[in-house]
C-alpha positions in Angstrom: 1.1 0.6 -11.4 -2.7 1.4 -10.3 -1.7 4.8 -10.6 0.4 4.8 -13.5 -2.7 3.3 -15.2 -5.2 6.3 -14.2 -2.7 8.9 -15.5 -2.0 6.6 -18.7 -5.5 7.6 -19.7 -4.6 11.5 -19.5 -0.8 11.8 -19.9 2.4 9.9 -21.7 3.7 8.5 -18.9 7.2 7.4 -19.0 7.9 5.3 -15.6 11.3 5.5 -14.2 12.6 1.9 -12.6 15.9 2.5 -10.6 15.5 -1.0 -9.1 15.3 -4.7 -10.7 14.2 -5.3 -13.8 11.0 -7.5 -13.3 10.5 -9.6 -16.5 6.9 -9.9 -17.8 6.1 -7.3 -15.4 2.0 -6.1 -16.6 2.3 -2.5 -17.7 -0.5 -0.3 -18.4 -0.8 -0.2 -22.8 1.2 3.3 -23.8 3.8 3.5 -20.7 7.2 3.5 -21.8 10.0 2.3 -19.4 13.2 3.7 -18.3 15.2 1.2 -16.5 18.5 3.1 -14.4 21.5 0.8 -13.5 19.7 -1.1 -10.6 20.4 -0.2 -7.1 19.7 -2.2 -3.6 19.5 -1.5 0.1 21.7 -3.9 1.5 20.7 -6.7 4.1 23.1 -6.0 6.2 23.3 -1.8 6.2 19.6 -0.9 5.0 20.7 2.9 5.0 23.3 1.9 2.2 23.0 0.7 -1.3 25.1 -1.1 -3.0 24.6 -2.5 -7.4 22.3 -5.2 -8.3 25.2 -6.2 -10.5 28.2 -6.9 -8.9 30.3 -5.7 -12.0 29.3 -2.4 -11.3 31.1 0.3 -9.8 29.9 3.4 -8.1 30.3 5.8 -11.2 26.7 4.3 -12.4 25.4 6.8 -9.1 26.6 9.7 -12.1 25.3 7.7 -14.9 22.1 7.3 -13.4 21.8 11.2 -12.6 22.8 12.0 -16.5 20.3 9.8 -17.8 17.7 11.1 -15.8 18.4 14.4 -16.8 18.8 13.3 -20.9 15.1 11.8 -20.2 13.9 15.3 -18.9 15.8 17.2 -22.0 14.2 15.1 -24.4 10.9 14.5 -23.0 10.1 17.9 -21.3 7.5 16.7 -19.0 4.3 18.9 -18.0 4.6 16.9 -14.5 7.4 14.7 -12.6 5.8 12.5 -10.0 8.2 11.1 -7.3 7.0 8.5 -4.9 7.9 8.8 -1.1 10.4 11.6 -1.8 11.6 13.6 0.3 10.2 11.7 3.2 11.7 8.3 2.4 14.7 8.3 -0.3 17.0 10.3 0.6 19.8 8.4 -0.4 18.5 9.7 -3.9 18.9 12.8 -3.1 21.8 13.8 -5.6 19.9 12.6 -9.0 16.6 13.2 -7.7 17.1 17.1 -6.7 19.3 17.9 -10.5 15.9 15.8 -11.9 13.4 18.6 -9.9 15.4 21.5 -10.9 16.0 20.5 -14.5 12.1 19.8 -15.2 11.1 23.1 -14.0 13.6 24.5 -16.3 10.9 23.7 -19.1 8.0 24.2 -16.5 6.9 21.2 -15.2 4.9 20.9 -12.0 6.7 19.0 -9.3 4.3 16.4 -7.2 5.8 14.4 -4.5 3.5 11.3 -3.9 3.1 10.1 -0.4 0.8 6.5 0.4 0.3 7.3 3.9 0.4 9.2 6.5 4.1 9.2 9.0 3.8 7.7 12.1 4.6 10.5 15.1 7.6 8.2 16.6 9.3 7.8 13.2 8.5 11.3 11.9 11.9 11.8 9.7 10.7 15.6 10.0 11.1 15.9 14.0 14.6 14.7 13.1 15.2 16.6 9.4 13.9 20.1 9.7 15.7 20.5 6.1 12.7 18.4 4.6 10.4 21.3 5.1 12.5 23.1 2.7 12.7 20.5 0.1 8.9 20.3 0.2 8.4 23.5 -0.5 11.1 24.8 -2.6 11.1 21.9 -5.0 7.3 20.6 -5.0 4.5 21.9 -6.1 2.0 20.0 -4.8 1.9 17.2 -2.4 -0.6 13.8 -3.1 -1.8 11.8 0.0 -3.8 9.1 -1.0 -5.6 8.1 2.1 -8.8 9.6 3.7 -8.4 12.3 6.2 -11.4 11.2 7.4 -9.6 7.9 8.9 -6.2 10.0 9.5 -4.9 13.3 8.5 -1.5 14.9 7.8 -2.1 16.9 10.8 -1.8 13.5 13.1 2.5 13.7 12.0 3.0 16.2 10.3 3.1 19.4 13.0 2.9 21.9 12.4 1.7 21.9 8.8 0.7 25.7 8.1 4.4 25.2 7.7 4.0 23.7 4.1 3.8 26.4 1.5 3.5 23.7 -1.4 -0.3 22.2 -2.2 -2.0 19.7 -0.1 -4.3 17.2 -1.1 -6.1 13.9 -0.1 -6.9 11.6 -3.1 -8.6 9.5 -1.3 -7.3 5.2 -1.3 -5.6 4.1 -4.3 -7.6 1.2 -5.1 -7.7 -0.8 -8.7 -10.9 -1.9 -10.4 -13.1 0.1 -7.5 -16.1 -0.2 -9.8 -15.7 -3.6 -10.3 -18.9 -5.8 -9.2 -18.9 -8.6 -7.0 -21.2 -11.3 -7.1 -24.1 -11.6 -4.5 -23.5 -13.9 -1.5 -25.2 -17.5 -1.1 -27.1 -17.0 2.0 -28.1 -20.9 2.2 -23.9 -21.4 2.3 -22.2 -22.3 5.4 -20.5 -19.7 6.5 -16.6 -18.9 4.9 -13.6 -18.2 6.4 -10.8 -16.6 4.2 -7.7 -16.7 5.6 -4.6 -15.1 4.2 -1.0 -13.7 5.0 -0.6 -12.2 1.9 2.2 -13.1 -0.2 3.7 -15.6 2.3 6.9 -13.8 3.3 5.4 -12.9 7.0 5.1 -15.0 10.0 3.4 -17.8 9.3 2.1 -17.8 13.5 -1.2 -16.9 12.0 -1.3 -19.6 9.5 -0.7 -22.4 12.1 -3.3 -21.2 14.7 -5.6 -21.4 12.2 -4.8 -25.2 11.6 -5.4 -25.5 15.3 -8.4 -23.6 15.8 -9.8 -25.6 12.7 -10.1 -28.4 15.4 -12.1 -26.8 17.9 -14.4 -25.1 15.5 -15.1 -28.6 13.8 -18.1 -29.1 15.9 -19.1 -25.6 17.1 -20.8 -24.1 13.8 -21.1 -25.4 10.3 -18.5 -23.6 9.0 -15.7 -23.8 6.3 -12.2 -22.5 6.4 -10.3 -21.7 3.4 -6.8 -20.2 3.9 -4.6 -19.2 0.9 -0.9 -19.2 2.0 1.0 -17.0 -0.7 3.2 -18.1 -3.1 6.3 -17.4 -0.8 5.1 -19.6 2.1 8.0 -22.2 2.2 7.1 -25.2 1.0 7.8 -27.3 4.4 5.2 -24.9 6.1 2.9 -25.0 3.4 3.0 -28.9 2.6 2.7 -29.2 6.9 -0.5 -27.1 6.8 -1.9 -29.6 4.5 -1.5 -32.7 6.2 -3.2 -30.9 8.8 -6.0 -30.3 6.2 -6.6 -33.8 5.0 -7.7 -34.8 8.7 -9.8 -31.9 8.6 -13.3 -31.7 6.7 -13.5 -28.0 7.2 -10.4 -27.0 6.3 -8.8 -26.5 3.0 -5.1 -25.0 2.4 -4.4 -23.4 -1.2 -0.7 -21.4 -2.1 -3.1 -19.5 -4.2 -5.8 -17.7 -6.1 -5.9 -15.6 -9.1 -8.8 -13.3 -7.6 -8.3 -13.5 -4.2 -10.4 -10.1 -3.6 -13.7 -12.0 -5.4 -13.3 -15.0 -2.5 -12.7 -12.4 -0.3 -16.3 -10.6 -1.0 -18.0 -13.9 -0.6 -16.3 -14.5 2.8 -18.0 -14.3 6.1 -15.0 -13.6 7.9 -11.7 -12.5 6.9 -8.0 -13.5 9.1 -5.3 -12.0 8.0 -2.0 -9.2 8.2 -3.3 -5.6 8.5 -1.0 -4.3 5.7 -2.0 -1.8 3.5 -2.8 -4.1 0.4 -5.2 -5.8 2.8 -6.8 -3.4 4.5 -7.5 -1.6 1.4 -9.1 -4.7 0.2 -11.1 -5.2 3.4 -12.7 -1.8 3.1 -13.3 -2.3 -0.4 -15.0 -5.8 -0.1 -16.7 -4.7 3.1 -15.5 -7.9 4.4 -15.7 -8.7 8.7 -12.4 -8.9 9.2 -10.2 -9.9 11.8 -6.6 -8.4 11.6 -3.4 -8.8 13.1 -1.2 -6.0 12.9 2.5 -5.7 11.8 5.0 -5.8 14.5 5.9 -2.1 16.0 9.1 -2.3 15.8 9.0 -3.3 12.6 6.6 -0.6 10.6 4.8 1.6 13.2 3.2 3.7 10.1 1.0 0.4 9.6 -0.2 -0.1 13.0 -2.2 3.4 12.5 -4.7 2.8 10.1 -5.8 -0.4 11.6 -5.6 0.9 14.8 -8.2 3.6 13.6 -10.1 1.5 11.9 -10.8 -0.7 15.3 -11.6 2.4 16.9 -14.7 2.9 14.5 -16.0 -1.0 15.0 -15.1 -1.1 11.0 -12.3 -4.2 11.8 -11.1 -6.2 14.7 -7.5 -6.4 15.8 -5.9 -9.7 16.7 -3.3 -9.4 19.4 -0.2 -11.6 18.7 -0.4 -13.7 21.8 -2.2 -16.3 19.6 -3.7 -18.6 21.5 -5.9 -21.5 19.9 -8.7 -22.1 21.8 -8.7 -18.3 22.9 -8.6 -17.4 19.5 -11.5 -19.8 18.2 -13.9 -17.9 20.7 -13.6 -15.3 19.4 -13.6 -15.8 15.5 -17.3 -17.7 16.8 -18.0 -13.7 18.3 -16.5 -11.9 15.2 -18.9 -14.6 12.8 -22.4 -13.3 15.0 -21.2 -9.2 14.6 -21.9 -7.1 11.8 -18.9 -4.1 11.5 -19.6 -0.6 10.8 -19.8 0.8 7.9 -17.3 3.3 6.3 -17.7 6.6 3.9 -14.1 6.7 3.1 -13.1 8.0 -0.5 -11.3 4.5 -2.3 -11.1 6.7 -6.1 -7.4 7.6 -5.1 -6.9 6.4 -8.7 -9.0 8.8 -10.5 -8.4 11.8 -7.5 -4.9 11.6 -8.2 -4.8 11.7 -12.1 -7.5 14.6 -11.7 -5.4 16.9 -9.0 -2.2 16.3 -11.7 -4.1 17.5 -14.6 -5.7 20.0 -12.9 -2.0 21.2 -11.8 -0.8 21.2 -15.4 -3.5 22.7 -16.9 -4.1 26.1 -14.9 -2.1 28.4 -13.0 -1.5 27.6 -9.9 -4.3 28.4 -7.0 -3.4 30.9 -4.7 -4.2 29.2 -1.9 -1.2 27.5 -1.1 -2.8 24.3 1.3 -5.6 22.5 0.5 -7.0 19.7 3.0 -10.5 18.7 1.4 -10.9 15.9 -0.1 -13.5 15.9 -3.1 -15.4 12.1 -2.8 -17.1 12.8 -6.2 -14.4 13.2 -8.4 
């Protein structure tokens, strides 16, 4: 959607949902939705996908590739923008492909566009040469919206001269980047934020803290504030505050309309390194101290953090949490200053700028592009 919005103020966007319709969902003013017949990975088989609907049947796999193409016939879009495909969604491949082929009928540009870069042990393209070839005979350009100055396409993707289709960083997709914050109160104790997100990870984190709450009591003056997430089960959730009520310098909230503001006032920040968060981190310029997603559960999201420790910018937590371990060295991470970073976070404006660009001129003759233009 934080795209969607930056190309709302250049193109009619019509946004394609193939999953759940999400009522009240916040659209950007002027985006028209599409909804398809609703498909789902299953728990069970993640590789297969089965109807949100049980009523359906699997001729809604045709119905959703003829709607697709009725949109293109009647819209004729300048530009189709595919997320993740062809390096994730492949089970798509059968209305996706008819979608590429019928747009460029009526000479649209093609952009596949990718949030990160692929981790080297799960590269799909060490084990599906063929993507190569959909890359470059459907796509015209392909949108990375990270910094190469934290990690490049050439890290997974090797060897890339093989791409014939456009390459370019956008930089971090990042909503309201010119958005203020307000100045910190100096004469404050110091704040630690504390959050897991949404609640739907392990809530390890969450319960050290409690602990660690105890030891830190008399150390520093110091208050903790730790926001849960609205998915945190309630037995957890109502536990942690029990555990607050004995503890002056602790408070426990499910959640906060504008977390990133509390965020920018923190002194230290403990939480996931996700994407969502890390983004935030860099963006709020926020200490932080981050414990990364298991590996064998999303290796593409140990890399950025892992990076980002390597440059003093964030500190990673290892998962062994112990409490009294682990209160030593929040106490270190409170007396250190990080690095600061120079990576692009316009990804928002980049992107919508690269699409017009691609719509608007013929295309450059220089088939791969790797720079990544911090001023647009």
């Amino acid at each position: 959607m934080t795209i969607i919005h930056g190309l709302a103020q250049e193109f009619e966007v019509y946004f394609v949902n193939g999953g759940n319709v999400i009522q009240d969902f916040y659209l950007p003013q002027g985006v028209q939705v599409v909804n398809l017949p609703a498909a789902k990975s299953g728990q069970q088989t993640p590789g297969k996908l089965s109807w949100v609907e049980d009523s359906l049947d699997i001729c809604l796999a045709v119905r959703r590739r003829q709607q697709l193409l009725e949109l293109c016939d009647r819209i004729r879009p300048s530009a189709v923008l595919l997320e993740l495909f062809p390096f994730n969604h492949q089970r798509f491949t059968n209305e996706l492909i008819p979608l590429l082929e019928r747009a460029r009928q009526y000479g649209a540009k093609t952009i596949c566009s990718w949030r990160d870069v692929i981790g080297p042990a799960i590269n799909p393209l060490h084990h599906h040469p063929q993507l190569w070839q959909l890359l470059n005979q459907y796509f015209d350009q392909l949108l990375i919206h990270s910094d190469p100055n934290l990690i490049s396409l050439d890290y997974s993707l090797v060897p890339i001269r093989n791409l014939t289709c456009q390459i370019n960083y956008t930089g971090f997709v990042v909503p309201n980047i010119d958005r203020g914050f307000a100045p910190k109160v100096s004469t404050a104790p110091p704040t630690i934020l504390v959050s897991i997100g949404d609640g739907r990870s392990d809530h390890t984190l969450l319960n050290c803290i409690a602990e660690v709450s105890q030891y830190l009591e008399d150390k520093i003056p110091h208050h903790i504030h730790m926001v849960t997430g609205i998915f945190t089960p309630m037995d957890v959730y109502e536990h942690l505050q029990t555990l607050a009520a004995d503890q002056p310098n602790l408070t426990v909230q499910r959640y906060h309309c504008d977390l990133l503001s509390v965020m920018a006032q923190a002194d230290l920040f403990i939480g996931m390194a996700n994407d969502n968060t890390l983004l935030d981190v860099l963006q709020t310029r926020v200490p932080a101290m981050l414990l990364p997603l298991p590996a064998d559960k999303n290796q593409t999201q140990r890399l950025c953090p892992q990076r980002l420790a390597e440059l003093e910018i964030i500190k990673i937590v290892e998962h062994d949490l112990e409490p009294i371990l682990f209160s030593f060295e929040i106490l270190e991470a409170l007396s250190r200053y990080p690095h600061q970073h120079v990576f692009c976070l316009r990804g928002v404006q980049v992107t919508a700028t690269r699409i017009k660009q691609l719509v608007t001129r013929e295309r450059d003759t220089t088939p791969v592009d790797h720079s990544l233009n911090s001023s647009l």
